[in-house]
DSSP file (Angstrom, degrees, kcal/mol; ACC not computed):
  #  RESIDUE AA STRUCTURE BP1 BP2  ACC     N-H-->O    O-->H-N    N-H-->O    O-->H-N    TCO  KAPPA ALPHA  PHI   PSI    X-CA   Y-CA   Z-CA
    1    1 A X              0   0    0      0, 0.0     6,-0.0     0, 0.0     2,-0.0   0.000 360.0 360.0 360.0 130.3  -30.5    4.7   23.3
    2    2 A X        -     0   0    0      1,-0.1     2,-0.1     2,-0.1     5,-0.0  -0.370 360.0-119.9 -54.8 115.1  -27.0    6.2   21.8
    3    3 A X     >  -     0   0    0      3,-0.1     4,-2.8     1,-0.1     3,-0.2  -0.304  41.4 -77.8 -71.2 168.1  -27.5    7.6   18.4
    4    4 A X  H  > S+     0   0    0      1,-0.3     4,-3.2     2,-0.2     5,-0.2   0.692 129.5  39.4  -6.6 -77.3  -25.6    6.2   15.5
    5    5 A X  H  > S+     0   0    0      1,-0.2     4,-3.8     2,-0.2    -1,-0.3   0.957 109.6  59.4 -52.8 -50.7  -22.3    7.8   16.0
    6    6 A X  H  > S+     0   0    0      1,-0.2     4,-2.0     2,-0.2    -1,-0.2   0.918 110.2  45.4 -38.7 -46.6  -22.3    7.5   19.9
    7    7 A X  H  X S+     0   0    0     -4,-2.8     4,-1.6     2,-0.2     5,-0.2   0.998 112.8  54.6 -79.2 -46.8  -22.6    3.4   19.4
    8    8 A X  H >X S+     0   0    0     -4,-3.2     4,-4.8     1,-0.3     3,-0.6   0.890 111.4  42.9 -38.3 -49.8  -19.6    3.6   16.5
    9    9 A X  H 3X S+     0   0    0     -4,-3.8     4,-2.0     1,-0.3    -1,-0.3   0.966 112.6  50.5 -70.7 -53.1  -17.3    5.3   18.8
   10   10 A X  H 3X S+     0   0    0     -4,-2.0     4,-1.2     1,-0.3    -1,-0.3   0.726 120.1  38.2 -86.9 -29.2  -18.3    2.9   21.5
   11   11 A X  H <X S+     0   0    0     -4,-1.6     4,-4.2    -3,-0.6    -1,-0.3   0.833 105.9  62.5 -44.5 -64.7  -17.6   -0.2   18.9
   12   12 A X  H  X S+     0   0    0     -4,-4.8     4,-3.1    -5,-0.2    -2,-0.2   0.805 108.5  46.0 -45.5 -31.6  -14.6    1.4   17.3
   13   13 A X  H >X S+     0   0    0     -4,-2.0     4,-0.7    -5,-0.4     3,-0.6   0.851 112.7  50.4 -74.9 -74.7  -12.9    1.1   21.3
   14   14 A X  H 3X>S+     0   0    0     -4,-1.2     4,-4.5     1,-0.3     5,-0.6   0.858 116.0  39.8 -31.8 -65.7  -14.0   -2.4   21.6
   15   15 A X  H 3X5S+     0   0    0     -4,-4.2     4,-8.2     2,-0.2    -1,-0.3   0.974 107.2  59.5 -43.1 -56.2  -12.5   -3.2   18.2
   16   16 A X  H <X5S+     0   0    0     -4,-3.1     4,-0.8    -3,-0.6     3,-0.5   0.894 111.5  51.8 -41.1 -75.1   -9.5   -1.2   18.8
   17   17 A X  H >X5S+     0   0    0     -4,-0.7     4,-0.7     1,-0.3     3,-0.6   0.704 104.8  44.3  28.7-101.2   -9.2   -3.7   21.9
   18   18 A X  H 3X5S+     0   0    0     -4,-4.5     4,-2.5    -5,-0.3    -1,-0.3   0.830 110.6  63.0 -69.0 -27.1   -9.5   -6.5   20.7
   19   19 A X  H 3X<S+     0   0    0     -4,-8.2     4,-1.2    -5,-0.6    -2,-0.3   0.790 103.7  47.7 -22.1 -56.7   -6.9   -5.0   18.0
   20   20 A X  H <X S+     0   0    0     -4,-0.8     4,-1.4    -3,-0.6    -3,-0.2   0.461 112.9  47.9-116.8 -28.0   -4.1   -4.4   20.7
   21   21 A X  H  X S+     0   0    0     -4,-0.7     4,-2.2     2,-0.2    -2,-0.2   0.722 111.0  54.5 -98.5 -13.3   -4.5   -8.2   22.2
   22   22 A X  H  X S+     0   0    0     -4,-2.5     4,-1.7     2,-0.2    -2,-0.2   0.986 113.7  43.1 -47.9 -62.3   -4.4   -9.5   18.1
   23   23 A X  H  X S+     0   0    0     -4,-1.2     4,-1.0     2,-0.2    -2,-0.2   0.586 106.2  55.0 -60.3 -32.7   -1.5   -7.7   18.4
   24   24 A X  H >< S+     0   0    0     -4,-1.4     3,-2.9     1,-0.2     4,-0.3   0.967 115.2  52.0 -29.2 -94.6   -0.2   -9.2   22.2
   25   25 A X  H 3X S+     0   0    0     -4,-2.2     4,-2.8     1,-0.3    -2,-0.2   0.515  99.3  53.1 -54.0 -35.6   -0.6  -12.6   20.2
   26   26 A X  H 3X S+     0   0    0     -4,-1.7     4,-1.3     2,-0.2    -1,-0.3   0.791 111.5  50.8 -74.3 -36.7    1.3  -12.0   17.4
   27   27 A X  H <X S+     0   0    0     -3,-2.9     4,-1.7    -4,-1.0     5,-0.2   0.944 110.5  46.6 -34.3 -73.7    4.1  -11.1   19.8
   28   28 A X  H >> S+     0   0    0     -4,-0.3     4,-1.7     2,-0.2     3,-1.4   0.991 114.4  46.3 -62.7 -48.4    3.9  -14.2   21.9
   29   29 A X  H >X S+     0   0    0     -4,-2.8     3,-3.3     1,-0.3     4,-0.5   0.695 108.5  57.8 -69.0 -80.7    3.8  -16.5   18.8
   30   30 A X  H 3X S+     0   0    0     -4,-1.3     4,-1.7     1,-0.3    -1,-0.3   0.450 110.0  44.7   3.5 -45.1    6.8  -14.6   17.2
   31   31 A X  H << S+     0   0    0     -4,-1.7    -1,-0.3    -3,-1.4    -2,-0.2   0.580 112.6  51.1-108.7  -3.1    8.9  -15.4   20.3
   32   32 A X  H XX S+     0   0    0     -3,-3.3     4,-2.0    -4,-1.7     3,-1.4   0.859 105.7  55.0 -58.7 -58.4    7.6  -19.0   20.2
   33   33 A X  H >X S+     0   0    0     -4,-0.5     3,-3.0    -5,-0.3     4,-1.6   0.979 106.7  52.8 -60.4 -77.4    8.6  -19.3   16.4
   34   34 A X  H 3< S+     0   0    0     -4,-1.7     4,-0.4     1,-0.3    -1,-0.3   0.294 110.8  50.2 -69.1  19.1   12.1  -18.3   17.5
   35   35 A X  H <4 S+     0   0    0     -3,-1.4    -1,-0.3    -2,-0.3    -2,-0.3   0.590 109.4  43.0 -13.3 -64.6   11.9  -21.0   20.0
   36   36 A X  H <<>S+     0   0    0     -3,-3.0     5,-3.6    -4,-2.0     3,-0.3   0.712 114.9  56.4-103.1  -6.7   10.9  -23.8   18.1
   37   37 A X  T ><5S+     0   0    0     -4,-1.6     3,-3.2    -5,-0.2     4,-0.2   0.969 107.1  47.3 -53.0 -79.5   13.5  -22.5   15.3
   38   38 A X  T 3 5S+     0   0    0     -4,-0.4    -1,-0.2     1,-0.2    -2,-0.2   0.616 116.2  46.3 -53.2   7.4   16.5  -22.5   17.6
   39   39 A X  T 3 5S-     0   0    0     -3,-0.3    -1,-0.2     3,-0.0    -2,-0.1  -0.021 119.2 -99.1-138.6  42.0   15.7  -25.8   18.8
   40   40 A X  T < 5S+     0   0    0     -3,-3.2     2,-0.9     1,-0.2     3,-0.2   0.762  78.0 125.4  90.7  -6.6   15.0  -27.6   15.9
   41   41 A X     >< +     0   0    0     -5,-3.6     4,-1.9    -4,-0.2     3,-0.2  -0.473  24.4 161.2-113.3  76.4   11.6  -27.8   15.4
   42   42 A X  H >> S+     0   0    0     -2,-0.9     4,-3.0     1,-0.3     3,-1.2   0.975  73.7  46.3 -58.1 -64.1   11.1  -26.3   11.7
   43   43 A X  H 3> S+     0   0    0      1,-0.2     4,-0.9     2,-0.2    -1,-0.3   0.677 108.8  57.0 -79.3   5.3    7.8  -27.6   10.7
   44   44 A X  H 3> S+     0   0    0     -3,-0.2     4,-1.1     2,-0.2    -1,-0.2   0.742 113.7  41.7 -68.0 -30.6    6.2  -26.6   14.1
   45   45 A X  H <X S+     0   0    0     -4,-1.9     4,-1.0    -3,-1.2    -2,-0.2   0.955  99.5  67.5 -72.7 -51.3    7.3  -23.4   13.4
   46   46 A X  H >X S+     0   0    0     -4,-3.0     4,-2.0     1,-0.2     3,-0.9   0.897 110.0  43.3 -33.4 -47.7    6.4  -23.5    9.7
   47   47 A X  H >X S+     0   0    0     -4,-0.9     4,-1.7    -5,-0.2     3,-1.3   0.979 103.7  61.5 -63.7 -63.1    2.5  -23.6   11.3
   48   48 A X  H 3< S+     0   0    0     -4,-1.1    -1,-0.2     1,-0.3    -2,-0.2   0.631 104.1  50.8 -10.3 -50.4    3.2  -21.0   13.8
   49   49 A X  H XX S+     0   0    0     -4,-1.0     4,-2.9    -3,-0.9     3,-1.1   0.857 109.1  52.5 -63.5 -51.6    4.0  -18.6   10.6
   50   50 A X  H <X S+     0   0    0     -4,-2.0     4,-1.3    -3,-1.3     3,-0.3   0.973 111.7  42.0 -66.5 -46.7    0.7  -19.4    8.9
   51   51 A X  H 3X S+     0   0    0     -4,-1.7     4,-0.5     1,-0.2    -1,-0.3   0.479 109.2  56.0-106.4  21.0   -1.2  -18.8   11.4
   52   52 A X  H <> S+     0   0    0     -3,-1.1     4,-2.8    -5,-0.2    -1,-0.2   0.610 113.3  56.7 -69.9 -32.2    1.0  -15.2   12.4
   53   53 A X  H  X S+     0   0    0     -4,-2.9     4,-1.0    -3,-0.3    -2,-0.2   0.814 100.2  48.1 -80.6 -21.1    0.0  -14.6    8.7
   54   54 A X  H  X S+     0   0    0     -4,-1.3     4,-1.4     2,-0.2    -1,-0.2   0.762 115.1  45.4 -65.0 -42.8   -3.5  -15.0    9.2
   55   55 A X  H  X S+     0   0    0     -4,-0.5     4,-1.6     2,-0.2     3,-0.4   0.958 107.5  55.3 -64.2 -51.2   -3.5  -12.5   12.4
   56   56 A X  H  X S+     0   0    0     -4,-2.8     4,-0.7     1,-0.2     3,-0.4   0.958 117.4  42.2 -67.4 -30.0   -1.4   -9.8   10.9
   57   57 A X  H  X S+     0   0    0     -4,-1.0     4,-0.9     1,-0.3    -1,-0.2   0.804 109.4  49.8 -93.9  -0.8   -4.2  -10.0    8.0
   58   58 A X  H  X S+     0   0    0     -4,-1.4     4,-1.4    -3,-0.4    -1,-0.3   0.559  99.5  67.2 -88.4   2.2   -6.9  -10.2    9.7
   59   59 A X  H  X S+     0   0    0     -4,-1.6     4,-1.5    -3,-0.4     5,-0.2   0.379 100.9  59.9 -89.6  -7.7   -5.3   -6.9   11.8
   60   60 A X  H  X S+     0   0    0     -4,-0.7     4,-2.8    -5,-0.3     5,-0.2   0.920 105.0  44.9 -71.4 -59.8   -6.0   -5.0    8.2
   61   61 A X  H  X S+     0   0    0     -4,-0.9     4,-2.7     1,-0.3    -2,-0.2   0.894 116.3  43.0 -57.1 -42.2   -9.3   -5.6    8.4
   62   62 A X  H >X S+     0   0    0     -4,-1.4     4,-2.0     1,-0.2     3,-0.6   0.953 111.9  54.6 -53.2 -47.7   -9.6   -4.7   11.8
   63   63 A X  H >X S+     0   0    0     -4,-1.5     4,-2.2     2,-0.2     3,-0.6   0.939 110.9  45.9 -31.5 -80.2   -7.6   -1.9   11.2
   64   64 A X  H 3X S+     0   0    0     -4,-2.8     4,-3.2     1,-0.3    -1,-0.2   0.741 113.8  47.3 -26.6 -48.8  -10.0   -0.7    8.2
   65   65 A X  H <X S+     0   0    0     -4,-2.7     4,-0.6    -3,-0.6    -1,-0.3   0.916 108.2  52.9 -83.2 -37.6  -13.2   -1.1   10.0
   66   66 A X  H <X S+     0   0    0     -4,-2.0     4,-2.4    -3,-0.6     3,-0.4   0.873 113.5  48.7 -60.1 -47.4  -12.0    0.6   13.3
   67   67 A X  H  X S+     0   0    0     -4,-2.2     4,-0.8     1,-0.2    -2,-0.2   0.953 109.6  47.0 -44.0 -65.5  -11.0    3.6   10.9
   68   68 A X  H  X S+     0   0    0     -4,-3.2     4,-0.8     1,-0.2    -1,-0.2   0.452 110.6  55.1 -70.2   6.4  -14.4    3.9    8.9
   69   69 A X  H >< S+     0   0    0     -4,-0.6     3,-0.6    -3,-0.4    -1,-0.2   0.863 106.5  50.8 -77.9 -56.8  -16.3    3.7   12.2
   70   70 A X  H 3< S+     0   0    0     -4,-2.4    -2,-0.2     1,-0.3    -3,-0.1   0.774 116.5  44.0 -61.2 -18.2  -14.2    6.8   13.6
   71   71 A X  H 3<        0   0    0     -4,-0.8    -1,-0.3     1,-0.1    -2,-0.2   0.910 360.0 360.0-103.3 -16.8  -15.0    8.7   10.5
   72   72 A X    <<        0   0    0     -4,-0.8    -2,-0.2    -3,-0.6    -1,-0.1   0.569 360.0 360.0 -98.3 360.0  -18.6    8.0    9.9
């Protein structure tokens, strides 16, 4: 079995990961939002925003935890 650190690092990639495909989505909905903006469709976009604001702060957290795994 992989001590302690061995499983962090192996965690930290996984996170990182899933990290980099938060980040993919936040892309595609961004070019959605200016989509449903240029064609008129404000409060479909308005939703679109909440929930781009909800990935980019859950991408702190990730952020945070993928850091104190690489150092400990």
């Amino acid at each position: 079995m992989p001590d302690n650190s061995e499983a962090n690092i192996h965690i930290a990639d996984a996170l990182t990961l899933l990290l980099h495909n938060q980040h993919a989505m936040a892309a595609a909905i961004e070019e959605v939002i200016t989509w449903l903006i240029e064609n008129g469709v404000g409060d479909v976009a308005a939703n679109a925003i909440a929930a781009l604001n909800t990935l980019d702060m859950n991408a702190q957290g990730i952020t945070d935890a993928i850091m104190r795994l690489r150092q400990s």
